[in-house]
C-alpha positions as CSV (number, residue, x, y, z in Angstrom):
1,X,63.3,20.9,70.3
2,X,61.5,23.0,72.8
3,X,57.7,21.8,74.4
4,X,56.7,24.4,71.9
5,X,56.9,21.8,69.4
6,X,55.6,18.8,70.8
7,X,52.0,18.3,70.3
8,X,48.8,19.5,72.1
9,X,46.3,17.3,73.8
10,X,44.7,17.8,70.4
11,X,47.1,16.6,68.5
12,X,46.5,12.8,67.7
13,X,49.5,10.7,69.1
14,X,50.7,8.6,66.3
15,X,53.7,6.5,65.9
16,X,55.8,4.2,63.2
17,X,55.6,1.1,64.9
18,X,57.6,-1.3,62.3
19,X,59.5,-0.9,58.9
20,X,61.2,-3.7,56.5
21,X,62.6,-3.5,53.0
22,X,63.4,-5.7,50.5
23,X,67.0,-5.2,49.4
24,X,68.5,-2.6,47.2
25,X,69.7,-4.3,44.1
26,X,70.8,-3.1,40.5
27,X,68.7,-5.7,39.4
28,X,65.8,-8.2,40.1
29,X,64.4,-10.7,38.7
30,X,60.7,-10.0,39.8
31,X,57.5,-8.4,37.7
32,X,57.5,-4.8,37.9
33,X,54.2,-4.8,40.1
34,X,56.7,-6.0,43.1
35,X,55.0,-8.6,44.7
36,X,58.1,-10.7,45.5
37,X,59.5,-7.8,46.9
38,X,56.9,-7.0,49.0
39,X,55.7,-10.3,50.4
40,X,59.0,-10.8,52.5
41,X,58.3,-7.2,54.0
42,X,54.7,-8.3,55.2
43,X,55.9,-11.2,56.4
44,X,58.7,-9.7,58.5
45,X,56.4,-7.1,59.6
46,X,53.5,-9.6,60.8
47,X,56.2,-11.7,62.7
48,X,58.1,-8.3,64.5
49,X,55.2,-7.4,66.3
50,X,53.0,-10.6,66.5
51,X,50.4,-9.5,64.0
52,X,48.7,-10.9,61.2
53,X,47.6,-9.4,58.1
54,X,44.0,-8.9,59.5
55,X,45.1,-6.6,61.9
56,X,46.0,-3.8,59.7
57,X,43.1,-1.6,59.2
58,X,44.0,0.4,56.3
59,X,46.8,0.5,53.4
60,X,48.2,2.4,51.3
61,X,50.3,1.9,48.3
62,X,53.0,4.2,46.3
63,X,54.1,3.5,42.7
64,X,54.5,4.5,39.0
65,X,52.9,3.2,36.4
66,X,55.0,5.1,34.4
67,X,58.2,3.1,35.6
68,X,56.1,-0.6,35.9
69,X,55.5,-0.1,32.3
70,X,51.6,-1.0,32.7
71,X,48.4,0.2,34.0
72,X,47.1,0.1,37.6
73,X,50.2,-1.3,38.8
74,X,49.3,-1.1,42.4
75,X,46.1,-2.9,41.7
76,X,48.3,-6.3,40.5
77,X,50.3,-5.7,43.8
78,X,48.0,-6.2,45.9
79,X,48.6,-9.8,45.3
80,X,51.2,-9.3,47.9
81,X,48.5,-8.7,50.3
82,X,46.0,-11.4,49.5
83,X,42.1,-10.6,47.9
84,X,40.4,-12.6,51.2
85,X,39.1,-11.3,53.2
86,X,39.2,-7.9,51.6
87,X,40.7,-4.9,52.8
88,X,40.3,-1.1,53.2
89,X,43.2,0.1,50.6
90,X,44.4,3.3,48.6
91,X,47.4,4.5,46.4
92,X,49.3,7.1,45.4
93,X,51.2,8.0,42.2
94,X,54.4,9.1,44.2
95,X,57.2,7.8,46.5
96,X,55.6,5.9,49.3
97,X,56.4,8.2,51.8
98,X,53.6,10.3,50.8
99,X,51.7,7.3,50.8
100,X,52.7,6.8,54.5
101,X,51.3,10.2,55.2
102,X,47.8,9.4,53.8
103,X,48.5,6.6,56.3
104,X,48.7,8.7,58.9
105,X,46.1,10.6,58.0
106,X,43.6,8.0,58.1
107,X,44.5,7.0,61.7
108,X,44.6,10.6,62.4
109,X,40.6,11.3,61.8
110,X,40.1,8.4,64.1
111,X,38.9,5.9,61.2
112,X,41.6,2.6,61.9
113,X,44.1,2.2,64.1
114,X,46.8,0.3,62.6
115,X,48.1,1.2,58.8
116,X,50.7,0.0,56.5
117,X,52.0,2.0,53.7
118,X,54.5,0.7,51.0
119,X,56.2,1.3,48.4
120,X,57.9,-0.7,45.4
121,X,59.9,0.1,41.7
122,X,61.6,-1.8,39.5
123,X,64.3,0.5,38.2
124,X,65.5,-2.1,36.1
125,X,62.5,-2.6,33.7
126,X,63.4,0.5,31.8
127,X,65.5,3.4,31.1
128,X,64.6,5.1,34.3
129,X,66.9,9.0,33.0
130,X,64.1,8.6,30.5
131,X,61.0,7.9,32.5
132,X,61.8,10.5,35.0
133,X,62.2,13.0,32.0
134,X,58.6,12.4,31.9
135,X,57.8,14.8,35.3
136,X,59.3,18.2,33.5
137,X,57.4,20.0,32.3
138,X,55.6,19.1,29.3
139,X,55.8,21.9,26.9
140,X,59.0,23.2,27.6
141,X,61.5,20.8,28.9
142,X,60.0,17.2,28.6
143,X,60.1,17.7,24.6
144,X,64.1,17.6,24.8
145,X,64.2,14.2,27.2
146,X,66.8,15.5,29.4
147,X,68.3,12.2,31.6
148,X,68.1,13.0,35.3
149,X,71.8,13.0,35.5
150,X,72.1,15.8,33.5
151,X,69.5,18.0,35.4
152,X,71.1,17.2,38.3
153,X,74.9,18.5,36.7
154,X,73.1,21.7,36.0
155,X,71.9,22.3,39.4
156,X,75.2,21.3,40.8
157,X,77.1,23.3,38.3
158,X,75.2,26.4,39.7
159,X,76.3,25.7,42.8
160,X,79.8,25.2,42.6
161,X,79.6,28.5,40.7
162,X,77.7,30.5,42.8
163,X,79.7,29.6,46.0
164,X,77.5,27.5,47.8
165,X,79.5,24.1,47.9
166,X,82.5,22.9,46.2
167,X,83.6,19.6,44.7
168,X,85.3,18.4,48.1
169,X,81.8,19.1,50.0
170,X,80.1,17.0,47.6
171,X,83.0,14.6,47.6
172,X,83.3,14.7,51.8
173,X,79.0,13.7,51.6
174,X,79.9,10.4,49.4
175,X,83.6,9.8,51.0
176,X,81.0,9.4,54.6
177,X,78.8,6.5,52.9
178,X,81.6,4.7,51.5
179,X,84.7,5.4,53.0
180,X,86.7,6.5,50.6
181,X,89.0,8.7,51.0
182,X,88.1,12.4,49.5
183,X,91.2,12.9,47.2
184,X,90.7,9.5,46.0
185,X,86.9,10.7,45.1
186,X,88.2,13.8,43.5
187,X,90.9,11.9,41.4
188,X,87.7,10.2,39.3
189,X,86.8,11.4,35.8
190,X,83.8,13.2,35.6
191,X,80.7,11.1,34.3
192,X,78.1,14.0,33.5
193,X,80.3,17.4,34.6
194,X,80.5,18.5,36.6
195,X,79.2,14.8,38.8
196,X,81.8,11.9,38.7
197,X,79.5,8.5,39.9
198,X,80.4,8.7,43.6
199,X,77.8,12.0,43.4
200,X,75.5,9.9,41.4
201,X,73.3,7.1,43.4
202,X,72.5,4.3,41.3
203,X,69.1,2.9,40.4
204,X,67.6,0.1,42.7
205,X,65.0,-2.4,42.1
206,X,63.4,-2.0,45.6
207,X,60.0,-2.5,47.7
208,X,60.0,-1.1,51.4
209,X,57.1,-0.9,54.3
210,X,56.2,1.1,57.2
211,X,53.3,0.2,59.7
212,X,51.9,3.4,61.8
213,X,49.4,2.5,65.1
214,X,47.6,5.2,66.9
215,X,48.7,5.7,70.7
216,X,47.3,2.9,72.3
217,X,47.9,0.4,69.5
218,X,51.4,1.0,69.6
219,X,52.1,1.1,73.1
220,X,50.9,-2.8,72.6
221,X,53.0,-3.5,70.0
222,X,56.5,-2.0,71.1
223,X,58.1,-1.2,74.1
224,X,59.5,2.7,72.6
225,X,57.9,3.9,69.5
226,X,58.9,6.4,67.3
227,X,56.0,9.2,67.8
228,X,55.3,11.4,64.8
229,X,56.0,15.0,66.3
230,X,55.8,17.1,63.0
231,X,54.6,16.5,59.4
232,X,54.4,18.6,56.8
233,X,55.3,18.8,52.8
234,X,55.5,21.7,50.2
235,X,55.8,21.9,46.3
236,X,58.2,24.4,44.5
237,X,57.0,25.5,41.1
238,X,58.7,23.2,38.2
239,X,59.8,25.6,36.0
240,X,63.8,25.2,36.5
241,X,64.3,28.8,35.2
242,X,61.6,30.5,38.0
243,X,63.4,29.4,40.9
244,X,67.4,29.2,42.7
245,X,68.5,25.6,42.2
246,X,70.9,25.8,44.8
247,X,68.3,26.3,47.8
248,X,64.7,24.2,48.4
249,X,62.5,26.9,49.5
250,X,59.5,23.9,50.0
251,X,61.9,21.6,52.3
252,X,62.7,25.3,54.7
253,X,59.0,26.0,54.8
254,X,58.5,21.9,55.4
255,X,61.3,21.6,58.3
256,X,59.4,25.0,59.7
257,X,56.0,23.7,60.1
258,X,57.3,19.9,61.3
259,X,60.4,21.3,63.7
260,X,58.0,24.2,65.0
261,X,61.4,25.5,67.4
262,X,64.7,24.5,65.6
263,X,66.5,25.6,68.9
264,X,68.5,21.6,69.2
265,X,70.0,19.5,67.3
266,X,68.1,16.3,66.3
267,X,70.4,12.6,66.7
268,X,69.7,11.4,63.1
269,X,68.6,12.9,60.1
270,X,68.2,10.5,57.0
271,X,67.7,12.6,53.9
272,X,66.5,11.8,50.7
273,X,69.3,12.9,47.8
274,X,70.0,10.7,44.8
275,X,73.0,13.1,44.0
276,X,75.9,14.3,46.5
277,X,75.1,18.4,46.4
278,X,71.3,17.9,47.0
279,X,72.0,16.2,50.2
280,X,74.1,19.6,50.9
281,X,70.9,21.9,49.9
282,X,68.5,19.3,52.6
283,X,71.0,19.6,55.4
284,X,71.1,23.3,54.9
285,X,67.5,24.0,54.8
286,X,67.1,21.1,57.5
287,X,69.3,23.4,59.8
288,X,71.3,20.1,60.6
289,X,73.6,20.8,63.2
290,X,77.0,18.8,63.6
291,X,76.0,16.3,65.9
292,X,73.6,15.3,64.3
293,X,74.3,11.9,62.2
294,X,73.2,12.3,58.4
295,X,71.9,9.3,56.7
296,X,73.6,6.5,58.9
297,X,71.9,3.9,56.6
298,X,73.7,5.1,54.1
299,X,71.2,6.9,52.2
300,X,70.1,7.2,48.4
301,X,73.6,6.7,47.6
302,X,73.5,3.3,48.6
303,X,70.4,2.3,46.0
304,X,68.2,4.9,44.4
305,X,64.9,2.5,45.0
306,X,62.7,4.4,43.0
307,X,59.0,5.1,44.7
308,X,60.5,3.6,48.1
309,X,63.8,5.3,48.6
310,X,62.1,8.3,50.5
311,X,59.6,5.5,52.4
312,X,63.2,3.9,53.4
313,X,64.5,7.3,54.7
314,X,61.2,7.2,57.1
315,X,61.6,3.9,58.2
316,X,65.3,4.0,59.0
317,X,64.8,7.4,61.0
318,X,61.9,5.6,63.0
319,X,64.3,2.5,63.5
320,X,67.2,4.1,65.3
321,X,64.4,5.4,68.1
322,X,63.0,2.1,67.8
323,X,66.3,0.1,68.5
324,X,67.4,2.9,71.2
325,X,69.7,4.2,69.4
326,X,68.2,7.9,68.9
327,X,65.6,10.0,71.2
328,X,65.1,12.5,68.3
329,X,65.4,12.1,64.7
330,X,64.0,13.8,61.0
331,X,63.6,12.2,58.1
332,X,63.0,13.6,54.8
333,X,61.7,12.8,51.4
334,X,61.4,14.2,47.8
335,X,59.8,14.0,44.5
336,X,59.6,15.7,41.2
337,X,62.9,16.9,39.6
338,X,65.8,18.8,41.3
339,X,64.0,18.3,44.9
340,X,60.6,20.2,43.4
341,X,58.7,18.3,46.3
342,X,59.9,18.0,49.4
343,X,58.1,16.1,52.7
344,X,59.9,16.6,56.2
345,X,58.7,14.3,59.5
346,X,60.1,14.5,63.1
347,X,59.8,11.4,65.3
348,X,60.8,11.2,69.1
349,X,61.0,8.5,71.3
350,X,59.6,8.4,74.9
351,X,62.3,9.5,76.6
352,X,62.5,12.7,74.7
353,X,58.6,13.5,75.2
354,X,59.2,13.0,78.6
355,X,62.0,15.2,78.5
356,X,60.1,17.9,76.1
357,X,62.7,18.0,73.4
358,X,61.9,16.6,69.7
């Protein structure tokens, strides 16, 4: 993007200087307050940039207590940290990117300047189409217990309807990820109507973690860090009936405030969609462009890590600037059902500051 959109001298230069996740399984054998799964990811953290644990100055947790099936969850995983000596620590009840952004917050009022954020879920533990039934509404639509699938087939329904996308658009955005052909895609039966399972991603037992560092901090630790250019997230109402399921009003007013000038195309985009048509509704309202490259980890279709699949989509944006493979990138995130919140971030490396593009 233009200078426009790069940050003022006032703007506090911040920047993802590390990410790690544990893998995404169907299955684990872990507790549900995901300590094994998080341990490895400190521990690959620490040893990437030469750090130890008493050099992050603040962290901050995302999780469910809803889906870890006890209370205070993040207070058992902080096992994975260690109690001594103690530590300057929060949490939020959401995907661990928004945990992330309290991150940044913190290092944004000057207060540390080196944060971790993380997230973990255990998919597994439970009927997870049931526990997210639990974030409709409660007098009108939680009642009924509608699985997540099936929400999902109605907004996708309405858009094959209405025009917006067709089955061999949501067919071409799974065919990318596993590389199968389309036809083959289409020749599937249908698993909840009209999705067949290559629109569906499947739940992951997952823990993933991201380590932010103000401007001098992370010119120490890497040699091209992926600067934070734009942040922003928005909330669309959660009555289904008040609002278009086929467009995200909150990710267009997100990707507004965090691109600032949407005159070039970004290199990567890695959005978060647990179903094949809502990674059609991002892109649009992301303004992605076609060379950009969507999701090149794969994406939510690979592993639907509950609580760290949107911290993932973070971290893998920052990593192709990190490994040189990217100058620009965006990564979003989402929470609530049928994409009701919706966080977008822009990162840049060096060479695109330098230049004045994000």
């Amino acid at each position: 993007m233009s200078n426009s959109n790069l940050p003022d001298s006032s703007f506090p230069r911040i920047a993802v200087v590390g990410f790690a996740h544990s893998a995404n399984v169907t299955a684990s054998t872990g507790t549900t307050n995901g300590v094994e799964m998080l341990v490895p990811c400190f521990q690959k953290l620490y040893a990437d940039l030469g750090i130890s644990r008493t050099d992050i100055d603040f962290w901050c947790s995302g999780s469910s207590d809803y889906l870890a099936g006890r209370a205070f969850s993040f207070i058992s995983a902080i096992d994975a940290i260690g109690a001594v000596p103690p530590i300057n620590e929060s949490h939020v009840e959401m995907d661990g990117a928004w945990a992330l952004y309290e991150a940044w917050v913190k290092i944004a009022t000057g207060e540390v300047d080196v944060a971790l954020a993380y997230g973990f879920g255990k998919a597994s533990a439970g009927d997870s189409d049931r526990t997210l039934a639990m974030q409709t509404d409660p007098y009108t639509v939680a009642p009924l217990w509608p699985d997540a699938r099936s929400l999902a087939g109605l907004q996708a329904r309405a858009g094959l309807e209405s025009g917006a996308w067709t089955e061999a658009d949501m067919a071409a955005v799974a065919a990318r990820t596993s590389g199968t052909s389309v036809d083959d895609l289409l020749a599937a039966d249908y698993v909840a109507d009209p999705l067949r399972a290559h629109d569906i991603a499947p739940y992951a037992d997952a823990g993933a973690a991201v380590i932010l560092a103000s401007e001098a901090r992370a010119r120490e630790l890497v040699a091209n860090p992926a600067w934070i250019t734009g942040w922003d997230h928005r909330i669309d109402t959660p009555n289904f009936g008040a609002r278009d399921l086929t467009r995200s009003p909150s990710t267009e007013l997100a990707a507004d405030t965090a691109f600032g000038d949407r005159s070039r195309d970004v290199d990567v985009a890695e959005i978060h969609a647990a179903y094949t048509h809502q990674e059609l509704i991002i892109a649009r309202e992301l303004g992605i462009g076609d060379r950009t490259r969507i999701n090149p980890s794969g994406g939510a279709l690979t592993g639907n890590a509950l609580f760290s699949v949107g911290l993932q989509r973070i971290g893998y944006a920052a990593n192709e600037i990190l490994a040189g493979n990217a100058n620009t990138a965006v990564a979003h995130a989402t929470s609530g059902p049928l994409l009701q919140q919706n966080m977008v971030v822009t990162l840049a490396g060096e060479a695109a500051l330098a230049g004045g593009e994000n």
